[in-house]
C-alpha positions as CSV (number, residue, x, y, z in Angstrom):
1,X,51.9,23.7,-20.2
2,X,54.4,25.8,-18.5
3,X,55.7,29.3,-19.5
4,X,59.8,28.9,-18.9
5,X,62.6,31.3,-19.2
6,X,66.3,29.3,-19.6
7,X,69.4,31.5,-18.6
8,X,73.1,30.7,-19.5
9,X,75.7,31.9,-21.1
10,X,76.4,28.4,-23.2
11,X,74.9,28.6,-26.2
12,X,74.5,25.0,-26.3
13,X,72.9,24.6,-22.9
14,X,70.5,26.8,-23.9
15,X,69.5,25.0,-26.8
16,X,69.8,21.7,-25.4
17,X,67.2,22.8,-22.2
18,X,65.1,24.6,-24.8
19,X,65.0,21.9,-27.2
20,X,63.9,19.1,-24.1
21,X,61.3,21.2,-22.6
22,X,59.3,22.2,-26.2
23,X,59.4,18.6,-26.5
24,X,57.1,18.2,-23.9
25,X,55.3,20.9,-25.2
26,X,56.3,24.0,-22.6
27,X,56.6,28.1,-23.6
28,X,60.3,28.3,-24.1
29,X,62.6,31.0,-24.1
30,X,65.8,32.0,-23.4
31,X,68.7,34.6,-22.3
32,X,72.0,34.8,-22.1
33,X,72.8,36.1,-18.9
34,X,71.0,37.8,-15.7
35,X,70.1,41.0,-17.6
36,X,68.7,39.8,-20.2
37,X,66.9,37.5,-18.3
38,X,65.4,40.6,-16.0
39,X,64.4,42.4,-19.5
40,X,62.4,39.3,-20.7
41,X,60.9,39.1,-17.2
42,X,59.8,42.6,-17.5
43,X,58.5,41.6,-21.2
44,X,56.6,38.6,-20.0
45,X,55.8,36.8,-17.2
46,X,57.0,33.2,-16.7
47,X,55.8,30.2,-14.4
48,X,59.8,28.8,-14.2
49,X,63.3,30.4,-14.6
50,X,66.0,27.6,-14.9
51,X,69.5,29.5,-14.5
52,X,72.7,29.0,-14.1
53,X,75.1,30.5,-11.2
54,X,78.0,31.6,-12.9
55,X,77.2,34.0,-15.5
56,X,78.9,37.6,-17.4
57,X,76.9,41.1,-16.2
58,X,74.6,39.9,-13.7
59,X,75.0,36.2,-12.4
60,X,72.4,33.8,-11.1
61,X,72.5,34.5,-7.5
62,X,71.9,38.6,-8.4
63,X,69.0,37.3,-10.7
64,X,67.6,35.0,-8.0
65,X,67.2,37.4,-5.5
66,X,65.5,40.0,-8.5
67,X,62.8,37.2,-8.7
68,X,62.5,36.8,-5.7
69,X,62.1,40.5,-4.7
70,X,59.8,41.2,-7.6
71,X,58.1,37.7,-8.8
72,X,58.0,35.9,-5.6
73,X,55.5,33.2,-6.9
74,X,57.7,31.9,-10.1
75,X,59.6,29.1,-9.3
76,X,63.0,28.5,-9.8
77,X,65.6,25.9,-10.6
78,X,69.3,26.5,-10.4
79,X,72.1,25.0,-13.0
80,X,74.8,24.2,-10.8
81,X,78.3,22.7,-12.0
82,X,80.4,20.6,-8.9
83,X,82.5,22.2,-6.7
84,X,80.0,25.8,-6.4
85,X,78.8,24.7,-3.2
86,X,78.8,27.9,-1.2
87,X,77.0,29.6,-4.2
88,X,74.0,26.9,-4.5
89,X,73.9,26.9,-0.2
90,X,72.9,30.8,-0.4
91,X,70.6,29.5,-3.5
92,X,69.0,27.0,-1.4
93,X,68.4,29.7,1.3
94,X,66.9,32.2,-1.2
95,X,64.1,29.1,-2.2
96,X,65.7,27.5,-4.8
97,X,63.0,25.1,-5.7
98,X,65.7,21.8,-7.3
99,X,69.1,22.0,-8.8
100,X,70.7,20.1,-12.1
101,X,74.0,19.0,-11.6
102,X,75.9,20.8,-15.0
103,X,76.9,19.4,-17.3
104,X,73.6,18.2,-18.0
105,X,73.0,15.2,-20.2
106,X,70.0,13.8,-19.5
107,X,66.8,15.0,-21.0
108,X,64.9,13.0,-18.3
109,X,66.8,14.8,-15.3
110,X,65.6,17.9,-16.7
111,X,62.1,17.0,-17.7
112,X,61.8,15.9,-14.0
113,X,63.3,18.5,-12.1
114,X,61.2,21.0,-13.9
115,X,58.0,19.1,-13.5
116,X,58.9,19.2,-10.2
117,X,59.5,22.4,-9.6
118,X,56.3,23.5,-11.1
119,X,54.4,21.5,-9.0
120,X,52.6,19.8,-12.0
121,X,54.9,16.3,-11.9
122,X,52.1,13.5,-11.1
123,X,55.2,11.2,-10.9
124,X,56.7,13.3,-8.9
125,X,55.4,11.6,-5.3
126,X,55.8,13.2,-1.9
127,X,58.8,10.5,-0.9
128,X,61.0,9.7,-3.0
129,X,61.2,6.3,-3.0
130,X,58.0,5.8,-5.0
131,X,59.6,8.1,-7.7
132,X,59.0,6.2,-11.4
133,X,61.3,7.1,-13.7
134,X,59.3,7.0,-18.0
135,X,62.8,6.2,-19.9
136,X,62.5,2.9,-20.5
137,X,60.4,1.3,-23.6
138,X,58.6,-0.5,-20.8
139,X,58.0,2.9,-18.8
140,X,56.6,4.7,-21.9
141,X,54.2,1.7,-22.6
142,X,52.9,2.4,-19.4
143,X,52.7,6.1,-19.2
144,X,50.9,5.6,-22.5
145,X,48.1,3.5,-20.9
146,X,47.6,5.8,-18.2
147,X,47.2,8.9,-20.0
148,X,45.3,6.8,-22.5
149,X,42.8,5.9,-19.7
150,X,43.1,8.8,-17.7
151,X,40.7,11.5,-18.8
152,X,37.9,8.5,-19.2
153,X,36.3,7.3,-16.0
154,X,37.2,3.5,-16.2
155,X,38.3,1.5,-13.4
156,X,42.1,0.8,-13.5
157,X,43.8,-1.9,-11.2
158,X,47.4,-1.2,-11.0
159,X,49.8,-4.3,-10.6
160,X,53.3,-5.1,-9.6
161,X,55.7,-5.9,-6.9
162,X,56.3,-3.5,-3.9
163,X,58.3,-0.6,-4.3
164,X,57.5,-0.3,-8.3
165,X,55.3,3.5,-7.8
166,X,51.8,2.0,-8.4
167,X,50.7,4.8,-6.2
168,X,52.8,7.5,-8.1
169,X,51.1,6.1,-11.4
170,X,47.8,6.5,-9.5
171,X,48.2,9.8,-9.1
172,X,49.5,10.5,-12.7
173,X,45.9,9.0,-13.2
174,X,44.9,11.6,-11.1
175,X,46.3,14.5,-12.6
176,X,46.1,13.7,-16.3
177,X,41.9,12.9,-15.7
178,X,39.1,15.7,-15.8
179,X,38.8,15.1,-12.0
180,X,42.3,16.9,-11.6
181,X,41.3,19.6,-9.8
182,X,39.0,17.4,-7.3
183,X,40.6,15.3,-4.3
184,X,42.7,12.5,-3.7
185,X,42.4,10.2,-1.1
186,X,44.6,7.2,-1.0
187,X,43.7,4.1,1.9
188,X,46.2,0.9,2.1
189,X,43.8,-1.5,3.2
190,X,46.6,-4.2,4.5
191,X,47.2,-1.6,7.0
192,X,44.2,-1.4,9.3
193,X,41.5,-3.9,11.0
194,X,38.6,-5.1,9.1
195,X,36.3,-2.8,11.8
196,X,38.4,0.0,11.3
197,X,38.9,-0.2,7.2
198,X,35.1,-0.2,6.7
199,X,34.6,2.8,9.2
200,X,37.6,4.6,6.9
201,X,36.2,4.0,3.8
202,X,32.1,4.6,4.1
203,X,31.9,6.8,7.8
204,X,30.3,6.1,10.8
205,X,26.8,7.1,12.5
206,X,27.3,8.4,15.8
207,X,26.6,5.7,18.4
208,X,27.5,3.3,15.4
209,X,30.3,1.4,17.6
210,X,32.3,2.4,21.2
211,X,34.3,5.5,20.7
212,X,32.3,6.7,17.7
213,X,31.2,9.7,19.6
214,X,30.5,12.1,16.6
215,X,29.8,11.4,12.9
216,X,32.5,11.4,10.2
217,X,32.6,10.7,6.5
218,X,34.7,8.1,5.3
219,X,37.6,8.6,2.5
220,X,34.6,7.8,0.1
221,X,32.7,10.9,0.8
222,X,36.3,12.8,1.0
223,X,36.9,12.3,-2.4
224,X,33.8,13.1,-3.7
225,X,34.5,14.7,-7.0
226,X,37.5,13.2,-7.2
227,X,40.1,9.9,-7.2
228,X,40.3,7.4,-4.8
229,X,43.3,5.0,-4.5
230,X,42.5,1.4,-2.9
231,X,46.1,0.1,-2.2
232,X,46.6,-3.6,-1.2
233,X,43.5,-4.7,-2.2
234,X,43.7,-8.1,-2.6
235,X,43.8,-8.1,1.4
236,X,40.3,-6.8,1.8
237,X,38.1,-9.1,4.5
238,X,35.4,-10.8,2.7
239,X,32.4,-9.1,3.8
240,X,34.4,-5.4,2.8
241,X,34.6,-7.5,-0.8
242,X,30.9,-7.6,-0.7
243,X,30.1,-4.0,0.6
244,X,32.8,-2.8,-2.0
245,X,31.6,-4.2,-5.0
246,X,28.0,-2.6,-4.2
247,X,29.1,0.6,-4.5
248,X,31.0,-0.3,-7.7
249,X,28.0,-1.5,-9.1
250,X,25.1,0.5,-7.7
251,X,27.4,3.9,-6.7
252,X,25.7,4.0,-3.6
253,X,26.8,3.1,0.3
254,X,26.2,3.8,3.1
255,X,27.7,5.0,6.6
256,X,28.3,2.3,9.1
257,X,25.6,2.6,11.9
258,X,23.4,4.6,9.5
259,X,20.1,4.1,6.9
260,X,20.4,7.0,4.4
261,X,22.0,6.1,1.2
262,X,24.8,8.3,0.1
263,X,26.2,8.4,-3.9
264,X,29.8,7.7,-4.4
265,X,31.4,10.1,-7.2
266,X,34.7,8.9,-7.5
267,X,36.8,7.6,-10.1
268,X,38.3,4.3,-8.6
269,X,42.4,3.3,-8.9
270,X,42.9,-0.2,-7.3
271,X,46.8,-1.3,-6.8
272,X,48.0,-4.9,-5.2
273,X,51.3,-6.7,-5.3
274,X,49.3,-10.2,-5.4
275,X,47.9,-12.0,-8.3
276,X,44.7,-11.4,-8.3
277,X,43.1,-14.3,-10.6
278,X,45.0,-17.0,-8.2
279,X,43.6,-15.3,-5.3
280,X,40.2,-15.5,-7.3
281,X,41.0,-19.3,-7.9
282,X,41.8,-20.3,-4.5
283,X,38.3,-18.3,-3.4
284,X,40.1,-16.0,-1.5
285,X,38.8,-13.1,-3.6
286,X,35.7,-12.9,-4.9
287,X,35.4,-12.9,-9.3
288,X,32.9,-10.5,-9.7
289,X,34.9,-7.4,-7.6
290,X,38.0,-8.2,-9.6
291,X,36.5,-7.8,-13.1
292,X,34.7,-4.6,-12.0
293,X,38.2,-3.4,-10.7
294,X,40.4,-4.4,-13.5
295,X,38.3,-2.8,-16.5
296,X,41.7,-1.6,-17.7
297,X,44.5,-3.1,-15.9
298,X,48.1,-1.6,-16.1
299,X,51.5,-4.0,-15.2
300,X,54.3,-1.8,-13.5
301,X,57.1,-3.7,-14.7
302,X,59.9,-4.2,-11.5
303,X,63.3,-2.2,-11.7
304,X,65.3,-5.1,-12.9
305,X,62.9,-5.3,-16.0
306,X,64.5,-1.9,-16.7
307,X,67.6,-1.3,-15.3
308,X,68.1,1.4,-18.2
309,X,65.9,3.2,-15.4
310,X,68.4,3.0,-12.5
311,X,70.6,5.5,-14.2
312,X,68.3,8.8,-14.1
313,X,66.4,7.3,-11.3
314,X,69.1,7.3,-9.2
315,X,70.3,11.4,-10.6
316,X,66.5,12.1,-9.8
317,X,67.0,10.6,-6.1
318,X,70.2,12.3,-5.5
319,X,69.0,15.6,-6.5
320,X,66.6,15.1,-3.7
321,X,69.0,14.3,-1.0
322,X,71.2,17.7,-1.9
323,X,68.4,19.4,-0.7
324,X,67.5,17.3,2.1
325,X,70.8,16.6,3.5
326,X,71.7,20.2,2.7
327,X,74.4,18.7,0.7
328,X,74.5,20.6,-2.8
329,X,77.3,19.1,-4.2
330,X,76.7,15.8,-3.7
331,X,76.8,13.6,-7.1
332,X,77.1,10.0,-8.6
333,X,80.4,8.9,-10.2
334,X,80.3,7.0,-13.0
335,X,81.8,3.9,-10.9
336,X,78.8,4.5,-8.8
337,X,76.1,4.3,-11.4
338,X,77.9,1.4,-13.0
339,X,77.7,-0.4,-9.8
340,X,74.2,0.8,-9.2
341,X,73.4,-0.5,-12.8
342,X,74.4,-4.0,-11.8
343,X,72.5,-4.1,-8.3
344,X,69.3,-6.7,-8.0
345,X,66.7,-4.0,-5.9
346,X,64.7,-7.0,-4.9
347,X,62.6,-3.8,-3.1
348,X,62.9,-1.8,-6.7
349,X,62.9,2.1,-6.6
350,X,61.9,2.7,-3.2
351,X,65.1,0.1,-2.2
352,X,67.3,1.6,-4.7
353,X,66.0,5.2,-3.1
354,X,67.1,3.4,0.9
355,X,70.5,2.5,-0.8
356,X,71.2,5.9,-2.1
357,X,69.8,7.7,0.6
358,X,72.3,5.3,3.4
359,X,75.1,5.9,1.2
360,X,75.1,9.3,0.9
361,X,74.8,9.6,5.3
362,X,78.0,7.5,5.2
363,X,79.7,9.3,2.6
364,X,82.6,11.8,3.5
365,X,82.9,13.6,0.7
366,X,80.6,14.8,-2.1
367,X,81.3,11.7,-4.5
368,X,78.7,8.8,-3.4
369,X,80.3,6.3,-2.8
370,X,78.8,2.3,-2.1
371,X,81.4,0.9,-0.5
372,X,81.0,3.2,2.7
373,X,81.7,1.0,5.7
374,X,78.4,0.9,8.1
375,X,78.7,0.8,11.8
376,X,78.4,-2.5,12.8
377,X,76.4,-3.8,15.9
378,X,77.9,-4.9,18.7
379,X,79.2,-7.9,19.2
380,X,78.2,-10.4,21.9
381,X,81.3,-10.6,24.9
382,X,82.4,-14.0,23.6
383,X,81.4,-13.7,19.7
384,X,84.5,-13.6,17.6
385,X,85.3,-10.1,15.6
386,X,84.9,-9.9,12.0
387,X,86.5,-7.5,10.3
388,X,83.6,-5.0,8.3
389,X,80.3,-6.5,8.1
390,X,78.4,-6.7,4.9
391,X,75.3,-4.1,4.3
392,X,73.2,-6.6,4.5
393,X,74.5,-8.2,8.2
394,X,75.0,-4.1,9.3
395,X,71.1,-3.4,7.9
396,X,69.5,-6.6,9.9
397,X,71.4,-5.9,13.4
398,X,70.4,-2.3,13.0
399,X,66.7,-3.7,12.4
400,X,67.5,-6.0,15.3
401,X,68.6,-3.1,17.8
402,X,65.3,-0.8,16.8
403,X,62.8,-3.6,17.6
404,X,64.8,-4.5,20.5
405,X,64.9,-0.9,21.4
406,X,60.8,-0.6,20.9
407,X,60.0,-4.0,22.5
408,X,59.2,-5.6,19.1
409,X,57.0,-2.7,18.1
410,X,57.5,-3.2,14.4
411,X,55.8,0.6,12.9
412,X,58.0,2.6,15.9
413,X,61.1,0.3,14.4
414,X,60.4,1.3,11.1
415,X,60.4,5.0,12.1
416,X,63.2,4.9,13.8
417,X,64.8,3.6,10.8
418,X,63.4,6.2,8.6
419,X,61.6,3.2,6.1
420,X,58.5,2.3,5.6
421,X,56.7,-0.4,7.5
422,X,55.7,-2.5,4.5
423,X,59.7,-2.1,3.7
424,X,60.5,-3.9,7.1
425,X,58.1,-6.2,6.7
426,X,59.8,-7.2,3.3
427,X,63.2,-6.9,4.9
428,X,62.3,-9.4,7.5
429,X,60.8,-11.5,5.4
430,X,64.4,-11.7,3.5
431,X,65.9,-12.3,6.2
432,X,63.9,-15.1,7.6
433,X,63.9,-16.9,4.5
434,X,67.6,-16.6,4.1
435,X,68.7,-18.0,7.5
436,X,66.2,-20.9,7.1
437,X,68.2,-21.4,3.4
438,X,71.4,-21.4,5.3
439,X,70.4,-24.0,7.9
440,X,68.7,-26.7,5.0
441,X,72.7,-26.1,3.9
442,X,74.0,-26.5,7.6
């Protein structure tokens, strides 16, 4: 693990940092202020330096700039209490890799932020609203499978509803396997034509189809060495059910267009929000491809199985936003998190991410705050005039107006509304199902 120097002049938060972190088994040490912290440096080299700003001698800001004048590759994360927002701007501009809002009580904030940091997290995704948060009893049984199964190279399908981070926990997979250091290559295969999906996965021939004017490897050949993630599989075509399960069986493929038979060294990771057996029932899927995918299956339980999660989920995504939004005081009140706490996520993390991220654009102040009125649309000449429409009428005229805006294009709507196309998709789906609800009633 990770070499880490702690810097404060609380006594306690030093122990309490040092304390979390050895218990994930990093090199911990610590100082009490920037000097000392610049004498241990010069001692021993570190892979982290968590500090705070305010500090006797030689305060955080002095020592940030020192690292980054002298040790310019250890990363650093910054203790910051409410209300030092010009201090943790200027940290931010110095490369400030994550801030913890002080006081800090939860070991899981920390844990995360300094995985992070380091670059190591593998459930630490590149969008946040796939982040998974391990708290929960549920969350530790499944982090326990996966490193359990991880270094072997077994077969693991991945199941739960949309938005739970099955392809966060395919990449903690990824990480935690002897293949670590080989590729990853992730392919949704809900998201592109039967033609097209097979040409992704297994490469074309030139001359194997119009337009295919040079030969190319497919994500199989990519990831040689390494992990490949199969998302939505339970929507592959029948004949790519077929040509799939071949190279599951035999490790070999190959190229569309082409003769010459090419080995597949990858270590698969499968994920689908469907039930798999049904679709195997109904003879929509075929039975032999599902048990050779779900040699070890893995249930991602949804966020209102654990809504102890919402809590430091919800700390983790807002720690994100400061530095996104450029905001670095912004915080969660306790009303907030209450309310939070209580909230259904039908989308789970990546909805409760949305929410959070929508809240904090129509938030004033630093203090989140939920009840932030959203613009509403506007209102036909002769429609009457309500007073504040709910988030959810606001969110579907604002879906109305983007695919309006790109003649019903539904990926350019989802762009311009900064979520994911399977997230719109969902929305509209809602939406749909709860007007024809409200006209059985009419």
């Amino acid at each position: 693990m990770a070499r880490i120097l702690v810097v404060d002049d609380e006594e306690d938060l030093r122990a309490f940092c040092e304390a979390t972190l050895k218990g994930v088994g990093h090199d911990v040490s610590t100082a009490a202020d920037g000097v000392e912290a610049l004498e241990a440096l010069e001692r021993r080299r570190v892979d982290l330096v968590l500090t705070d700003l305010r500090m006797p001698r030689l305060d955080g800001e002095a020592l940030l700039r020192q690292v980054r004048a002298t040790w310019p590759d250890i990363a650093v994360v910054v203790l910051t209490a409410h209300g030092s927002v010009s201090k943790a701007v200027e940290a931010m501009r110095l490369g400030v890799s994550d801030f913890i809002e002080k006081p800090v009580e939860s070991p899981a904030a920390l844990r995360t932020a300094v995985a992070r940091a380091l670059g190591r997290d593998p459930l630490a995704d590149a969008t946040t609203e796939t982040r998974l948060s391990w708290g929960a009893p549920a969350m530790v049984a499944v982090e326990t499978a996966l490193r359990r199964v991880a270094p072997t190279d077994a077969t693991v399908l991945l199941q739960g509803e949309s938005g739970v981070g099955k392809e966060v926990a395919a990449r903690a997979i990824h990480r935690w396997s002897r293949r670590a250091e080989g590729p990853f290559a992730a392919i949704n295969c809900a998201s592109l034509s039967e033609t097209l999906l097979e040409s992704e996965l297994f490469g074309h021939e030139r001359g194997a189809f119009t337009g295919a004017v040079t030969q190319r490897a497919g994500h199989i050949e990519a990831a040689s060495g390494g992990t490949f993630f199969l998302d939505e599989v339970g929507e592959l075509a029948p004949s790519l059910q077929a040509k799939l399960l071949r190279v599951l069986q035999e490790n070999e493929y190959t190229r569309v267009g082409g003769t010459r038979t090419l080995t597949a060294n990858v270590r698969w990771v499968a994920a689908t929000n469907r039930e798999l057996l049904a679709a195997v029932s109904a003879g929509r899927f075929r039975a032999d491809l599902y048990h050779r995918l779900s040699v070890f299956p893995v249930h991602i339980p949804p966020l209102r199985e654990r809504r102890e999660d919402i809590a430091p989920l919800a700390q983790a995504i807002v720690a994100k936003l400061r530095v996104r939004l450029g905001r670095p005081g912004l915080r969660l009140t306790d009303d907030t998190l209450a309310t939070l706490s209580a909230m259904p996520f039908p989308g789970n993390v990546r909805d409760l991410s949305n929410t959070l991220e929508r809240a904090a654009i129509l938030s004033d102040g630093d203090a989140l705050r939920l009840d932030a009125p959203l613009p509403a649309a506007p209102a036909a000449p002769d429609a009457p005039r309500n007073s504040a429409p709910t988030l959810e009428e606001a969110e579907r005229a604002a879906i109305v107006q983007a695919l309006q805006r790109h003649d019903g294009n539904r990926k350019r709507a989802a762009e311009h509304l900064g979520m994911g196309l399977r997230t719109l998709y969902e929305k509209l789906k809602r939406a749909t199902a709860s007007r024809r609800e409200h006209l059985e009633r009419g």
